[in-house]
DSSP file (Angstrom, degrees, kcal/mol; ACC not computed):
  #  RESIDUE AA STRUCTURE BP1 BP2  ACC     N-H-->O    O-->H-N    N-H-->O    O-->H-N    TCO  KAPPA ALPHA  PHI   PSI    X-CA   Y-CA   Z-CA
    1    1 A X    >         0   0    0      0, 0.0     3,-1.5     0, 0.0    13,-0.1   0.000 360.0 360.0 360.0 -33.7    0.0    0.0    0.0
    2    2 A X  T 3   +     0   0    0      1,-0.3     4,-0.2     4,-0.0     9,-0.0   0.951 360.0  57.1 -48.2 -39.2    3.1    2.6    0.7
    3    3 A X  T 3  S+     0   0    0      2,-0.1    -1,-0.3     8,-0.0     2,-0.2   0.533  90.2  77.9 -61.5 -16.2    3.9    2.3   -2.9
    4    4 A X  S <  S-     0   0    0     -3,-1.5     2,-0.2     1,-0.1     7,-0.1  -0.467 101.7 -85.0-119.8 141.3    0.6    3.4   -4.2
    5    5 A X    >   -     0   0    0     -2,-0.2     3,-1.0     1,-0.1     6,-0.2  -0.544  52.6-109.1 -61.0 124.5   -0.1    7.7   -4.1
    6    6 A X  T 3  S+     0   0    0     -2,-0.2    -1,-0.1     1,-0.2     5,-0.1  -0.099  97.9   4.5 -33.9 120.2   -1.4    8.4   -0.9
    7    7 A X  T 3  S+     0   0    0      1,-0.2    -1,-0.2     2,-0.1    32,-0.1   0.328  99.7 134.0  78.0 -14.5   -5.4    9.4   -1.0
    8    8 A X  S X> S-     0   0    0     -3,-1.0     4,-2.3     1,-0.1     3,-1.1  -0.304  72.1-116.8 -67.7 155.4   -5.4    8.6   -5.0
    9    9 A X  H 3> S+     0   0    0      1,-0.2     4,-2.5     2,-0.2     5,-0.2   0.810 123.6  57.1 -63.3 -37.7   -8.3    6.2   -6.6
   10   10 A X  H 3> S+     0   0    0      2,-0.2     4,-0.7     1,-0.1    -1,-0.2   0.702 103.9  50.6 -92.6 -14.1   -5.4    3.8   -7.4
   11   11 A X  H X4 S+     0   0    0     -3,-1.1     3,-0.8    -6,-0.2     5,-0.2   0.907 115.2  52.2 -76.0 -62.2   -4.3    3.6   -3.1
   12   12 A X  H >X S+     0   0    0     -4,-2.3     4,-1.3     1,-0.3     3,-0.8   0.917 108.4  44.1 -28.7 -58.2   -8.1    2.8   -2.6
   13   13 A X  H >X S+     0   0    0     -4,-2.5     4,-3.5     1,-0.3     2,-1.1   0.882 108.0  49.6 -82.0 -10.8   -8.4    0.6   -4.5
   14   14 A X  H << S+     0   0    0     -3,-0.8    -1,-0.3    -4,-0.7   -10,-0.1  -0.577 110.7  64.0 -83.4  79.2   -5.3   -1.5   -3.7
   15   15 A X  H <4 S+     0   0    0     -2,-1.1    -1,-0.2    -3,-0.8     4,-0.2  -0.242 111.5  35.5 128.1 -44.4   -6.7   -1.0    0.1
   16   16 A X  H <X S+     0   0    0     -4,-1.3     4,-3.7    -3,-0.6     5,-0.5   0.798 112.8  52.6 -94.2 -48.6   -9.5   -2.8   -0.8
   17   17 A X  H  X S+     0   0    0     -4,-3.5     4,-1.5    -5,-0.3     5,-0.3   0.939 110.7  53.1 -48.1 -47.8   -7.9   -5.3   -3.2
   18   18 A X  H  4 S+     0   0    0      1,-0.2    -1,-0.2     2,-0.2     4,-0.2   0.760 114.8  41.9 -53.4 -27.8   -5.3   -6.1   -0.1
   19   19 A X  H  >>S+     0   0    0     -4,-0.2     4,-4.0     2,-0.2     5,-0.6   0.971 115.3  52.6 -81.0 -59.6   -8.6   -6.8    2.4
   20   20 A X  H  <5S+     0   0    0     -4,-3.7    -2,-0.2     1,-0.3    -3,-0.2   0.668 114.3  44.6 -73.9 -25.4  -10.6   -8.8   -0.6
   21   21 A X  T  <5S+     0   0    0     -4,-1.5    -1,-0.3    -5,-0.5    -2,-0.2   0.557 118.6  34.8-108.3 -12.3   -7.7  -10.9   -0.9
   22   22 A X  T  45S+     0   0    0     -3,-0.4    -2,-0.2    -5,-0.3    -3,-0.1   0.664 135.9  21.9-115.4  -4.8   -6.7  -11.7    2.3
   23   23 A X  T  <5S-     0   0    0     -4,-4.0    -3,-0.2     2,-0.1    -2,-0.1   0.514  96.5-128.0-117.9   0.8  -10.5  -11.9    3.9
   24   24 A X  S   <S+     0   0    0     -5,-0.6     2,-0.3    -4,-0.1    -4,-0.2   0.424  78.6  35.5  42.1  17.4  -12.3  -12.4    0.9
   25   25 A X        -     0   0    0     -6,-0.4    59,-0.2     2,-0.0     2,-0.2  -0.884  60.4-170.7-167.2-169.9  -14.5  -10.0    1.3
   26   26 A X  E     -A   83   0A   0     57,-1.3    57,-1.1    -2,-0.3     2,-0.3  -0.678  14.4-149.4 137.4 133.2  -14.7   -6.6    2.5
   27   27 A X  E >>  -A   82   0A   0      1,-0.3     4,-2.7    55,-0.2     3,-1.8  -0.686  43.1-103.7-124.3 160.2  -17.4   -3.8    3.3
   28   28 A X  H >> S+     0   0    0     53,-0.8     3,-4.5     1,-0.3     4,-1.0   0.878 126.3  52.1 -48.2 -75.2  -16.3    0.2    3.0
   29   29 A X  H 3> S+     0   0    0      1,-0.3     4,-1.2     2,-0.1    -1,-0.3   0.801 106.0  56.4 -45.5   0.7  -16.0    0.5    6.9
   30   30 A X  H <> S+     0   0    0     -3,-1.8     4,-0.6    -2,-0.3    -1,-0.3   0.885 112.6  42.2 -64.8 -44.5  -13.6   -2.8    6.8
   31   31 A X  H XX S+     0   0    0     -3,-4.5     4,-3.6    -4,-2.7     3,-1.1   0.965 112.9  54.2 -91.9 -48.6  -11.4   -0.8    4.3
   32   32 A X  H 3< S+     0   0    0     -4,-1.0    -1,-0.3    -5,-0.4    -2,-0.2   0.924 110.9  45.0 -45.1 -63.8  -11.7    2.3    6.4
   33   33 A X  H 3< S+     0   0    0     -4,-1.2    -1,-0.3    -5,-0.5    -2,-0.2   0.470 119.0  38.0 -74.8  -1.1  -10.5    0.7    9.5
   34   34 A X  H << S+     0   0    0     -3,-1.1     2,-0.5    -4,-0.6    -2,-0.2   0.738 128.6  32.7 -85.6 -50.3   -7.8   -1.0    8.3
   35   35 A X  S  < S-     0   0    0     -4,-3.6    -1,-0.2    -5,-0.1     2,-0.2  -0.978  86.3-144.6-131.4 106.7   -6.7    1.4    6.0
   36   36 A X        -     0   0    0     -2,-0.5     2,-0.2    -3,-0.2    -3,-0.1  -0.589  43.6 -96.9 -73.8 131.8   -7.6    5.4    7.7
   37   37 A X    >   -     0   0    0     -2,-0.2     3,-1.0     1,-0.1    30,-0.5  -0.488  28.6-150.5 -80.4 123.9   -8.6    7.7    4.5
   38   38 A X  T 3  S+     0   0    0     -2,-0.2    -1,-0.1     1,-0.2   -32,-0.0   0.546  93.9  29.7 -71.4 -22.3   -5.6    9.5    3.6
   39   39 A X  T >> S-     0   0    0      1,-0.5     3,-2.0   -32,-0.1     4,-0.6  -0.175 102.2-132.3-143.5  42.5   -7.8   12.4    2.2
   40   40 A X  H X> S+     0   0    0     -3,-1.0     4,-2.2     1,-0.3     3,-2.2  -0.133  87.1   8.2  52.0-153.4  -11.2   12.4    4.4
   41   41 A X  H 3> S+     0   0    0      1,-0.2     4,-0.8     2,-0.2    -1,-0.3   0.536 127.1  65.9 -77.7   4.6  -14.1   12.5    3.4
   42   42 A X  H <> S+     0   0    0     -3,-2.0     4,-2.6     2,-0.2    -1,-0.2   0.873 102.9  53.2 -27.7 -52.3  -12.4   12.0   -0.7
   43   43 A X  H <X S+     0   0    0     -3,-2.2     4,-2.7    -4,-0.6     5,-0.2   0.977 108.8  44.8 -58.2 -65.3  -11.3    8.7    0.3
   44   44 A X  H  X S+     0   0    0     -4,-2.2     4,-2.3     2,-0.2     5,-0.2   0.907 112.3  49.5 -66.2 -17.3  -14.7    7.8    1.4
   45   45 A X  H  X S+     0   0    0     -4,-0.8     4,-4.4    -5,-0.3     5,-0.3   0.921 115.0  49.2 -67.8 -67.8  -16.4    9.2   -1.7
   46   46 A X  H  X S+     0   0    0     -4,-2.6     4,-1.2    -5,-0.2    -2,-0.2   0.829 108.6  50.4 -17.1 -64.4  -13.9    7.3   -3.6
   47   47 A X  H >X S+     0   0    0     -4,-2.7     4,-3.2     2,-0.2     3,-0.9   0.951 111.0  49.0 -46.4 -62.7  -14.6    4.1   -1.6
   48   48 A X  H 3X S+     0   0    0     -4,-2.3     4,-2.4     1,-0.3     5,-0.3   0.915 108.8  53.7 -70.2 -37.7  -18.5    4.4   -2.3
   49   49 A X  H 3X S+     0   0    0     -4,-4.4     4,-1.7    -5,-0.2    -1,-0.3   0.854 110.6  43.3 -69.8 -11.1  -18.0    4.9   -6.0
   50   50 A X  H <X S+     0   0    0     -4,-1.2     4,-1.8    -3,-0.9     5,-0.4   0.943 109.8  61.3 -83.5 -46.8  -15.8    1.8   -6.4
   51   51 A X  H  X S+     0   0    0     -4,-3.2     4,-2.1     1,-0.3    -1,-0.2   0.920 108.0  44.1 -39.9 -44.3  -18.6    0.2   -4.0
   52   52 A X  H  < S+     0   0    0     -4,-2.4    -1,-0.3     1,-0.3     3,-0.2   0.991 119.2  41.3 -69.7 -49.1  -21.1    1.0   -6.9
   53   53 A X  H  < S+     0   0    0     -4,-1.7    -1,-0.3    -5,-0.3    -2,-0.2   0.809 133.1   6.7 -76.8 -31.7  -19.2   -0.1   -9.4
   54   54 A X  H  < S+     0   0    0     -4,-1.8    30,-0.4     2,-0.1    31,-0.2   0.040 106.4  84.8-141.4  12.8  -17.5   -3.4   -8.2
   55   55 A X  S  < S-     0   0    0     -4,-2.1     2,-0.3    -5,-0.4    28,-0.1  -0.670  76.7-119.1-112.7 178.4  -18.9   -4.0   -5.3
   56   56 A X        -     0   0    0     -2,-0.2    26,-1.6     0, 0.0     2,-0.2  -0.855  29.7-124.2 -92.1 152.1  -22.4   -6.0   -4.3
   57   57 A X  E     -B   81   0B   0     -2,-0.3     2,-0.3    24,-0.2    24,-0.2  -0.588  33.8-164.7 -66.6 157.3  -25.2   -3.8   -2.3
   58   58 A X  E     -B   80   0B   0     22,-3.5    22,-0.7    -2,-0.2     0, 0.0  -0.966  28.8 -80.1-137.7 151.7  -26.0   -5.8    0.8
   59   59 A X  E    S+     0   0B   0     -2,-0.3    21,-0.3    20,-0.1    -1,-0.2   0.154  92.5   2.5  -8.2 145.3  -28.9   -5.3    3.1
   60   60 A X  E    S-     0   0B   0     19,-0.1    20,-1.3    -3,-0.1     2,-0.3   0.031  82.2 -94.8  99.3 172.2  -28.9   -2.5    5.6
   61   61 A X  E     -B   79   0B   0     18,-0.3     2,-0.3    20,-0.0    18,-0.2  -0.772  24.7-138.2-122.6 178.0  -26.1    0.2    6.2
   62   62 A X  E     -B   78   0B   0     16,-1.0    16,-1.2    -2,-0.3    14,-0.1  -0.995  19.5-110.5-126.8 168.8  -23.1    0.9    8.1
   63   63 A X  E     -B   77   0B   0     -2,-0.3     2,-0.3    14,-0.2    14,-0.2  -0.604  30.7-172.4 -68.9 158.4  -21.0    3.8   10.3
   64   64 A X  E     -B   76   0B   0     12,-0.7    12,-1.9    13,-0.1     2,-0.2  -0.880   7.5-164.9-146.1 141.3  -17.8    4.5    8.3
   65   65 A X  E     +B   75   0B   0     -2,-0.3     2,-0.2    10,-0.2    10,-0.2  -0.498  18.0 158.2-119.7 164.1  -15.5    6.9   10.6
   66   66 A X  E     -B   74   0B   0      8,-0.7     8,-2.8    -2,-0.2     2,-0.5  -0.860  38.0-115.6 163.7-179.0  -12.6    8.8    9.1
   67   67 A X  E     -B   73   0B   0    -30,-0.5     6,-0.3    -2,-0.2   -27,-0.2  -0.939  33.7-113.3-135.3 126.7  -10.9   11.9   10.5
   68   68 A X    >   -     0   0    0      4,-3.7     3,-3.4    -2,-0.5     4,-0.4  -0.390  25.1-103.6 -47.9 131.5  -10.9   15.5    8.5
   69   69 A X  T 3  S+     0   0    0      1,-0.3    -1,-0.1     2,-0.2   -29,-0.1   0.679 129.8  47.6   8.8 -58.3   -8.3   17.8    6.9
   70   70 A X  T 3  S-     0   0    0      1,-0.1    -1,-0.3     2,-0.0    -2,-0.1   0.622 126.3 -99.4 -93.4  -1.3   -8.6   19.8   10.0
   71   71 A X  S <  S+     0   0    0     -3,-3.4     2,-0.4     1,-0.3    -2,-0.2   0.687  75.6 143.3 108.5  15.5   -8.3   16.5   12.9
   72   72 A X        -     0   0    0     -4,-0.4    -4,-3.7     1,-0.1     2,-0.4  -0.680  56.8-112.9 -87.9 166.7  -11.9   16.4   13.3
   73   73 A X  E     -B   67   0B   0     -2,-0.4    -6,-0.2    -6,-0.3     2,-0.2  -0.607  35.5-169.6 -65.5 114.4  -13.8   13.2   13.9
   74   74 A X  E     +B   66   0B   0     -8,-2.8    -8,-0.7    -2,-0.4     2,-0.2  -0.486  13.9 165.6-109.6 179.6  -16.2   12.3   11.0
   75   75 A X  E     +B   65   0B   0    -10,-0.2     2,-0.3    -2,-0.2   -10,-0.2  -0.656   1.8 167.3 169.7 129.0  -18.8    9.7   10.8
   76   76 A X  E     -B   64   0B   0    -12,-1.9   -12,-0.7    -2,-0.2     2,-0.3  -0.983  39.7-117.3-151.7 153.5  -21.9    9.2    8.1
   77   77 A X  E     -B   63   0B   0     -2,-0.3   -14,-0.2   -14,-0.2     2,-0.2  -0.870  41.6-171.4 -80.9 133.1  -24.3    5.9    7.8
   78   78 A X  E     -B   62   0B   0    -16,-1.2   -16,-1.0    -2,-0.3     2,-0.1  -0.528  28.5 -96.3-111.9 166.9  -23.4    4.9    4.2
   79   79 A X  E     -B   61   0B   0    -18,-0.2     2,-0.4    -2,-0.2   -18,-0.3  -0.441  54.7-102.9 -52.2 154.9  -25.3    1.9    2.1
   80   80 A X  E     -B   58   0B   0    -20,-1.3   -22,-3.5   -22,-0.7     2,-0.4  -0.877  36.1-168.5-119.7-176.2  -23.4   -1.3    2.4
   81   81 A X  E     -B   57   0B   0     -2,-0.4     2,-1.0   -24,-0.2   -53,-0.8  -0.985  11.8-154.7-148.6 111.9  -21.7   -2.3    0.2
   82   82 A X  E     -A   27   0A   0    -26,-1.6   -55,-0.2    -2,-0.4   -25,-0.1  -0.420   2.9-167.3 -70.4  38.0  -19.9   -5.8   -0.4
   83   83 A X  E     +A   26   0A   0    -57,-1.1   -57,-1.3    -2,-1.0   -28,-0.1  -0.279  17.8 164.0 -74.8 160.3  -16.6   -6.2   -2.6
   84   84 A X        +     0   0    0    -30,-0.4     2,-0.2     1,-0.3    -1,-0.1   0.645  66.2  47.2-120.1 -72.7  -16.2  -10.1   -3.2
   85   85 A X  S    S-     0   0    0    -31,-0.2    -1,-0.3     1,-0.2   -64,-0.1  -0.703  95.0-101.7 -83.1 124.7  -13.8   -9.7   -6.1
   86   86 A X        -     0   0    0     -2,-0.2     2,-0.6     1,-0.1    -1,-0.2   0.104  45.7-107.2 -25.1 138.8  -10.3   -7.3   -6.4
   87   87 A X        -     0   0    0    -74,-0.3     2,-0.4     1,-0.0    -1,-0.1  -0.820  36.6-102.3 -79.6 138.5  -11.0   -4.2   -8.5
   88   88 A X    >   -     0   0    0     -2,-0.6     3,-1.0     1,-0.1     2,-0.2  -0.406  20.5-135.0 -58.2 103.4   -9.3   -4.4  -12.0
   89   89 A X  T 3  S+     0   0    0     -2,-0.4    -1,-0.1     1,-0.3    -2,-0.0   0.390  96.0  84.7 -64.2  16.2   -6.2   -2.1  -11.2
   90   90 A X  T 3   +     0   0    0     -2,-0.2    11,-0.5     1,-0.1     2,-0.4  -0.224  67.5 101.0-102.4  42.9   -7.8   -0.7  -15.4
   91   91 A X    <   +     0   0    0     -3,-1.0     2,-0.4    10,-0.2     9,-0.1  -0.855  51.3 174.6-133.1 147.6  -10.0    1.2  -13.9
   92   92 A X        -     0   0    0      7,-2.2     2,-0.2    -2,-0.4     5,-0.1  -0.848  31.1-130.8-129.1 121.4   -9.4    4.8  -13.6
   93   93 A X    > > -     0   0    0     -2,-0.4     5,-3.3     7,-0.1     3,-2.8  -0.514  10.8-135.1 -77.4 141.9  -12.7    6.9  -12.0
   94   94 A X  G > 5S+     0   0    0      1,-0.3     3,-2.5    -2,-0.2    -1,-0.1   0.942 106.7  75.9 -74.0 -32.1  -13.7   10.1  -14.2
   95   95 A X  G 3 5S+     0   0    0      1,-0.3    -1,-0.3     2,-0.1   -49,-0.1   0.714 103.2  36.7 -59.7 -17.6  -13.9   11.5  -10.5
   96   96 A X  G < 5S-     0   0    0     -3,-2.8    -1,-0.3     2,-0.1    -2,-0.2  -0.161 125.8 -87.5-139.3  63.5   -9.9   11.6  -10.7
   97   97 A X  T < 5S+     0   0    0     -3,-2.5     2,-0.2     1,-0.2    -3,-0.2   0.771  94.2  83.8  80.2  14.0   -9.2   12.4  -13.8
   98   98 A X      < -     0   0    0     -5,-3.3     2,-0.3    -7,-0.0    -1,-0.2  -0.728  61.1-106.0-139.0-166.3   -9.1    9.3  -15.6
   99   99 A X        -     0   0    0     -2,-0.2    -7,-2.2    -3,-0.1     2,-0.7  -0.684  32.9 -85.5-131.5-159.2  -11.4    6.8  -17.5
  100  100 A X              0   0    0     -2,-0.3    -9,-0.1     1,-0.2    -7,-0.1  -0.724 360.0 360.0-112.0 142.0  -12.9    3.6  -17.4
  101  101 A X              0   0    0     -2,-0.7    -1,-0.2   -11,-0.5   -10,-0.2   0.256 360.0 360.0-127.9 360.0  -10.9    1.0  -18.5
């Protein structure tokens, strides 16, 4: 995960990919609490669009925590949201600048 740009769509997702592949599954607040969003609430926007896209919806919601720019304490009920399978390190989200591959 060091290797990867800090707070970028391509850290996320190897964040997830690392969880998916050693638990075989993973829900956003797994990823979150393993891996602290490097860029607030970005990371977690990030997170939920790879959720939409490559993840399953699951019942239900959850908390997802993460901590602000300025050191506060964040917190929002999100959907949840399942990944099963790695995200395809080709795809690049239009949300940073790239496309979908």
């Amino acid at each position: 995960i060091s290797a990867c740009l800090v707070g970028s769509e391509m850290c996320i997702r190897d964040s997830i990919n690392a969880l998916v592949t050693r638990r075989g599954q993973a829900t956003i607040a797994d990823v979150l609490t393993e891996f602290p969003a490097t860029q607030g609430l970005a990371s977690v926007v990030g997170l939920i669009k790879l959720g939409v896209r490559h993840g399953q919806r699951a019942d239900g919601s959850e908390l997802v925590r993460w901590t602000s720019a300025t050191g506060k304490k964040r917190q929002a009920r999100v959907n949840r949201c399942v990944f099963t399978e790695c995200v395809p390190e080709t795809y690049h989200s239009r949300i940073f600048g790239g496309s979908h591959g």
